[in-house]
N, C-alpha and C positions, 0 to 999 in steps of 0.2 A: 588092467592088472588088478586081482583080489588082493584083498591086503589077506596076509597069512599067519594062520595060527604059530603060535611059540609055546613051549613047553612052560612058561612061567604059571601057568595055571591046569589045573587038572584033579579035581574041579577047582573053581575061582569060589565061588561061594557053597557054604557049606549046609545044609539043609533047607535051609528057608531058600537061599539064591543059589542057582546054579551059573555061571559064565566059562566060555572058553576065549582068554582075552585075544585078541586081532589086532595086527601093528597096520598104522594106517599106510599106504604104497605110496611111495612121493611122487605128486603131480599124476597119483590113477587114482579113478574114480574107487571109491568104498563099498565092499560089499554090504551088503544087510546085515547085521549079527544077531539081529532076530526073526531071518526069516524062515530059518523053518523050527522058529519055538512053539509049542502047544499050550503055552499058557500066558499071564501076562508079562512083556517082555519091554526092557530100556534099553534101547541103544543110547550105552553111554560112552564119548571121546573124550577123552582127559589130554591135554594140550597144556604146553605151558612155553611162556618166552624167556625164562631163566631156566629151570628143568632141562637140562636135555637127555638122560639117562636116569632111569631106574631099577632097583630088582627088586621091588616088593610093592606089590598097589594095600594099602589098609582105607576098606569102604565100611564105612558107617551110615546106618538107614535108620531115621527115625519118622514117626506121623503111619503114615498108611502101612508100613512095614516097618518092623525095627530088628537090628543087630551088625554084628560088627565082625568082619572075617580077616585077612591078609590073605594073599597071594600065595601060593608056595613055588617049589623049584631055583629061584634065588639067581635065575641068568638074568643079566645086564640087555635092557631093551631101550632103545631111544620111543622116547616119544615125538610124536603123538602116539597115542595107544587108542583102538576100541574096542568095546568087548561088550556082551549080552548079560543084562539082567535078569534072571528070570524071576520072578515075584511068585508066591505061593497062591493058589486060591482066585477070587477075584477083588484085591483091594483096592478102595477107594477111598479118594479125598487128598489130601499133601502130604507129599514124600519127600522128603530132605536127604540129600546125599553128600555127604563128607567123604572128600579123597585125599587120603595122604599117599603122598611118592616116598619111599625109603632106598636108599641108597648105601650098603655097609649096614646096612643096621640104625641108620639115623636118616630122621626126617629130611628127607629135599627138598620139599615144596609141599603146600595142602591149598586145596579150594573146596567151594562146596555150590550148590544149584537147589533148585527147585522144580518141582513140577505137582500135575495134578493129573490126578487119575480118577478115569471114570466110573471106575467098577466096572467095564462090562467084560466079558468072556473074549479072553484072548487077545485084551489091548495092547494095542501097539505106539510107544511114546518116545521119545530120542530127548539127549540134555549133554550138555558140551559141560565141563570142568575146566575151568587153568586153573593150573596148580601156580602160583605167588612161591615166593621164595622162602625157605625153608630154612635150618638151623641144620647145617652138616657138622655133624662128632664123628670124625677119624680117628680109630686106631693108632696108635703110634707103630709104622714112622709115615701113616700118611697123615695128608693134611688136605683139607677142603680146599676146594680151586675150582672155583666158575660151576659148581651145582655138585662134583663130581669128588672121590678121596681119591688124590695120586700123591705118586713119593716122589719128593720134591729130591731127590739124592737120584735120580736117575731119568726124572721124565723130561723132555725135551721141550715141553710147550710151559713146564711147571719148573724151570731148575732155581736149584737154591732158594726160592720164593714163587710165589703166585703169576702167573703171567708173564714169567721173566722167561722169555722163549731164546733157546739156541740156534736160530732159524734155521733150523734141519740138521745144525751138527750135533754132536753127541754131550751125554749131561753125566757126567762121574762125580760121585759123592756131592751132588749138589754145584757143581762148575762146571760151564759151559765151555767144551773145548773148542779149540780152534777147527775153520775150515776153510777149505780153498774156492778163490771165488774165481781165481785163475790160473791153470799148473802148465808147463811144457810151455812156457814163452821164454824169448831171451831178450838178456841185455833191456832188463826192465830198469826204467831208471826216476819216475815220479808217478803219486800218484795223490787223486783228488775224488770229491765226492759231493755227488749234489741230494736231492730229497727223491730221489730214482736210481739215480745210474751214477757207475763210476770211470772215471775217465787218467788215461796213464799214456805214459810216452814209453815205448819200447825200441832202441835203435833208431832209426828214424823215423817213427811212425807216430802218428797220434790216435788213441783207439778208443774205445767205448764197449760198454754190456753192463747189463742190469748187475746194480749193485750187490743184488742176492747171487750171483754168479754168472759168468759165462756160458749158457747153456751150450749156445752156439760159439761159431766165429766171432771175436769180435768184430766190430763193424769199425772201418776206415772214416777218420777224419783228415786225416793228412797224412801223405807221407813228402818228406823236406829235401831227401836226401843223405843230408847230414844229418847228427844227432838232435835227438829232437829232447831237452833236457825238461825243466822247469813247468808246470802245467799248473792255473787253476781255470775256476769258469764261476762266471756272474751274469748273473739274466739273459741266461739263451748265447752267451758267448763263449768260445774257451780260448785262453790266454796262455803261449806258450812258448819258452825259449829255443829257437835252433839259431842255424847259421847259415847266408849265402851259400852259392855255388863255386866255392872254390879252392884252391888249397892251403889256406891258414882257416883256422875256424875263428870267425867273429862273430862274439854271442849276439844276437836278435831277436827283438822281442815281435812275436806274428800273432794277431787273432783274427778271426773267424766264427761263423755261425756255429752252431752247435749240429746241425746236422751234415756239415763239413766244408771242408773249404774252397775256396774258388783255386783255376789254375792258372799262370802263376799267381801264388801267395805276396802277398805283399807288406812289407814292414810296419810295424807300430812303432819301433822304437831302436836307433842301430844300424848300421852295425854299430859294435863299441870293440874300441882294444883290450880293456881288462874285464869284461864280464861284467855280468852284474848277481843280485842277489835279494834273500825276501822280498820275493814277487811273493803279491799278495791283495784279493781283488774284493773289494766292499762296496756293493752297490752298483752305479756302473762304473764305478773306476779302479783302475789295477795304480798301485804303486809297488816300486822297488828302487832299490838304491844300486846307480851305476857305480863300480869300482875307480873308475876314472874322470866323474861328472858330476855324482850329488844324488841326492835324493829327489827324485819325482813324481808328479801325480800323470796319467792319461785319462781323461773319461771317454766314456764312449755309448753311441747308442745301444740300447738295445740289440740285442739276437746279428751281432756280428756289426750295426749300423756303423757308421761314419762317427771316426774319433778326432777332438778338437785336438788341437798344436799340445803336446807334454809340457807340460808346466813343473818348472824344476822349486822345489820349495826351499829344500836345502844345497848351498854349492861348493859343500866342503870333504871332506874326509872322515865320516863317522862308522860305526859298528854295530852290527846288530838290532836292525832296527824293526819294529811295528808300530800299528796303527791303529784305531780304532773308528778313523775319517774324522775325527775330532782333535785328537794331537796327535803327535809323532812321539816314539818313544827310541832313544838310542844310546847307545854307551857312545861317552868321548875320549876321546884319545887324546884330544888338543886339551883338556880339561880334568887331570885324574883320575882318568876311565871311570867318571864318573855316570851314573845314571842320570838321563837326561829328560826334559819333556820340552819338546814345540808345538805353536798352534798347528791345526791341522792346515793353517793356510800358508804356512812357512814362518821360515825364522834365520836370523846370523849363529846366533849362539844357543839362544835356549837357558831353561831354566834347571841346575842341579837338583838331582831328588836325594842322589845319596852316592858321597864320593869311592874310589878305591874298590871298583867294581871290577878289579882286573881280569877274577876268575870268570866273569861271566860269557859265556858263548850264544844266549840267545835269550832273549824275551817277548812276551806277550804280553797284552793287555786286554782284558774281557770283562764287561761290567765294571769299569772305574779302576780295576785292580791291574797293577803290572806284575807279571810272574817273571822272576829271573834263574837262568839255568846255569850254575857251577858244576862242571862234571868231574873237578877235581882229578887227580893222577889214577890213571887205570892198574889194574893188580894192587894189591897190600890193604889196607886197610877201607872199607868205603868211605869216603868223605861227599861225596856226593851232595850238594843242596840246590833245594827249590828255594825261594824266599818270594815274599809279595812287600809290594809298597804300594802305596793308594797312588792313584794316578796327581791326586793332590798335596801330595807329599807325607813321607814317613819319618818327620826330625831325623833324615839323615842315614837311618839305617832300615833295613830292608829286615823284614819282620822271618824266619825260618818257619814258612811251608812245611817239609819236611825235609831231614838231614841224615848223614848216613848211608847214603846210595852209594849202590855199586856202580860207579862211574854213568850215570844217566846222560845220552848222549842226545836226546830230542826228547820233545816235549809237546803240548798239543792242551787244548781248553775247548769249551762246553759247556753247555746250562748244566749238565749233570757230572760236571770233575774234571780235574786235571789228570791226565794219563802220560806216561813217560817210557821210553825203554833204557832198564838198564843192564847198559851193554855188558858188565863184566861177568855177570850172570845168564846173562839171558833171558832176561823175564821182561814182558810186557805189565805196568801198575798201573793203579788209581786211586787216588783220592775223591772225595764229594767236594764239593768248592767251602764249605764249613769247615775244612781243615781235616788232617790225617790222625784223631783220633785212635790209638788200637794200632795202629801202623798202617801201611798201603794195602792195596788187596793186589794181589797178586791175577792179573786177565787170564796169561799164557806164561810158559815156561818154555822152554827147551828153544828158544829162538833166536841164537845167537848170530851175529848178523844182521839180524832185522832191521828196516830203517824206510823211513817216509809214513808217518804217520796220519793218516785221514780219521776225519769221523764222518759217521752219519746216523742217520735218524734209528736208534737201536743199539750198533754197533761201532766196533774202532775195526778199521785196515790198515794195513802194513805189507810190504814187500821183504822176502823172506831173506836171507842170508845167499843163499845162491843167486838169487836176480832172478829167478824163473817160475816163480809164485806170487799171486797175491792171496792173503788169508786174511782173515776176519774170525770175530769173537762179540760175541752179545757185552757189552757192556756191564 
């Protein structure tokens, strides 16, 4: 394949040079762009590893030829670019070639080369350029992003700021809307997410597909039977609540490899009479708190391996618990529903962080810090709070995150924010973990319903108000 002419030049250079510039063909060979010149003639390629589009070439020739032209025609060409010099006369001696790449009217990138020339009739000489990175001045309302001006209020790779990509969905006044990673499922009921794929229980099934979406079907991990609830996954394992074969449902904790499971499935943990709850898997090991048994740890090999006896840390009656594999975090009941902390190898009682935590329905802990969820009475006024206390205590009282929520009914943490749904709105938020300055940022809107919140590397997911979507949103 010839690399082919573009209208960006006609002529390229103006008296002294003439060129017809040539886009180089990717991965075909190049044709000559001075072979059927009649005078002395440079093939020159301008290349650059930041540069990737242009619409104005400005060549500057000093020593053996001198002057300076621009491009005309003003269309948008990826580079690499080549195109023919043609030099007047027969000069000789050193030629210096300065290329600036303009883009909107402002610099993108410039390089510059050398050669020498013979003086003889009709020479023929080649010199590669990369253009280095340049100084882009956008217009307003575009803004410079990765060599190129785009408007950061609509582009999908650019929204709201530089590289802040919507992964394919759509970008309105600078916000990243919502998209579906999975539509037309039913009786969706958890969902989790690893540094690839995302993985959810629908009915009795346990499923998988790439966490940018379901192209396909998704692909079969299990199916139980019964309902298959609770799901996460830790190093090539996924961990997940259904129940025997029979007619009372007794919640049971089952894992398996991550490319699926053996048949029959066989117990981690269970049956149990009253459920259990925050399941939740750090490392190899999954803990969660039985409603009728206590708090436990299981570890377990690797990608589905052989898991040692459950080890129960605490054997009492607590709420709302997390963990960080270092302490245990829980509100007590036996103790002024107070905020609590235990080692992470267990404990009888524990240590108060901060008492009269009645309103609280759930907490976390991520980097030293404990986040506690108040969702306060639904309809009328928001009262709504988040609040943080160190994991090593906050004299007592629990510092306000942010307050004033319309009823925020889950919650969720990450190196880059705390994010919530609140439910009496319908809006998916976030904060930066430096606190909610300015107020929350609003992710999504219109999502009432919505519930199970995952992150992954980019993005938050959630399962929609009907049970028959999972959607997702650039962070």
């Amino acid at each position: 394949m010839s690399p082919r002419a573009v209208s960006l030049v006609a002529p390229f250079w103006m008296a002294s040079v003439t060129a017809a510039l040539m886009v180089m063909g990717s991965g075909c060979g190049a044709t000559d762009p001075c072979a059927n010149a009649s005078s002395t003639c440079v093939a020159l390629t301008v290349t650059s590893g930041s540069v990737r589009e242009v619409d104005t070439l400005r060549i500057t020739l000093s020593g053996a030829v001198s002057g300076t032209r621009d491009s005309s025609g003003g269309r948008v060409t990826r580079l690499p670019l080549q195109l023919p010099l043609l030099l007047p006369g027969q000069p000789g001696g050193n030629l210096q070639v300065q290329v600036e790449g303009l883009l909107a009217g402002t610099i993108a990138g410039n390089g510059s080369g050398n050669l020498t020339l013979a003086g003889t009739a009709r020479e023929r000489a080649t010199l590669t350029v990369n253009l280095g990175s340049g100084t882009i001045r956008c217009d307003a309302p575009l803004m410079a992003c990765g060599g190129q001006c785009v408007n950061i209020a609509t582009s999908g790779e650019h929204c709201g700021a530089c590289n802040h990509s919507c992964g394919g969905g759509e970008c309105n006044q600078g916000v990243c809307q919502p998209t579906p990673v999975l539509s037309g499922s039913t009786n969706l009921h958890q969902i989790t997410v690893d540094a690839t794929d995302i993985y959810f229980t629908a009915g009795s099934r346990v499923l998988t597909c790439p966490a940018s979406g379901c192209v396909v079907a998704p692909r079969q991990i299990a199916d139980t039977v019964q309902d298959a609830l609770q799901i996460v996954v830790a190093n090539g394992t996924v961990f997940f609540e259904s129940a025997p074969v029979q007619s009372t449902y007794r919640p049971t904790l089952y894992h398996c490899p991550l490319a699926g499971c053996p048949s029959p499935i066989e117990s981690l943990f269970g049956p149990t009479l009253s459920g259990f709850e925050s399941l939740q898997a750090i490392g190899d090991s999954v803990y969660l708190f039985a409603l009728d048994s206590g708090y436990w740890k299981i570890t377990c090999a690797p990608n589905g391996g052989a898991c040692a006896s459950p080890q129960q840390l605490i054997g009492r009656s607590i709420q709302h618990t997390s963990t960080d594999g270092t302490n245990i975090f829980f509100i007590d009941p036996n103790n002024s529903s107070a905020l609590t902390v235990c080692p992470g190898t267990g404990c009888t009682t524990g240590t108060s962080l901060a008492a009269n935590q009645t309103s609280v329905t759930q907490t976390l802990v991520f980097q030293n810090i404990v986040y506690t969820l108040s969702p306060g009475p639904s309809g009328g006024v928001p009262v709504g709070v988040i609040a943080t206390c160190s994991a090593g205590g906050c004299n007592g009282t629990p510092a306000n995150f942010i307050r004033s929520q319309p009823y925020p009914i889950e919650m969720t943490v990450d190196s880059s924010g705390v994010y919530w749904i609140a439910s009496d709105d319908g809006t998916l938020r976030t904060c930066p973990l430096t606190g909610c300055v300015g107020g929350a940022r609003i992710l999504a809107s219109g999502q009432s319903g919505a519930r199970s919140l995952a992150l992954g590397p980019g993005f938050v997911y959630w399962i929609d108000g009907s049970n028959t979507s999972i959607l997702r949103v650039a962070k």
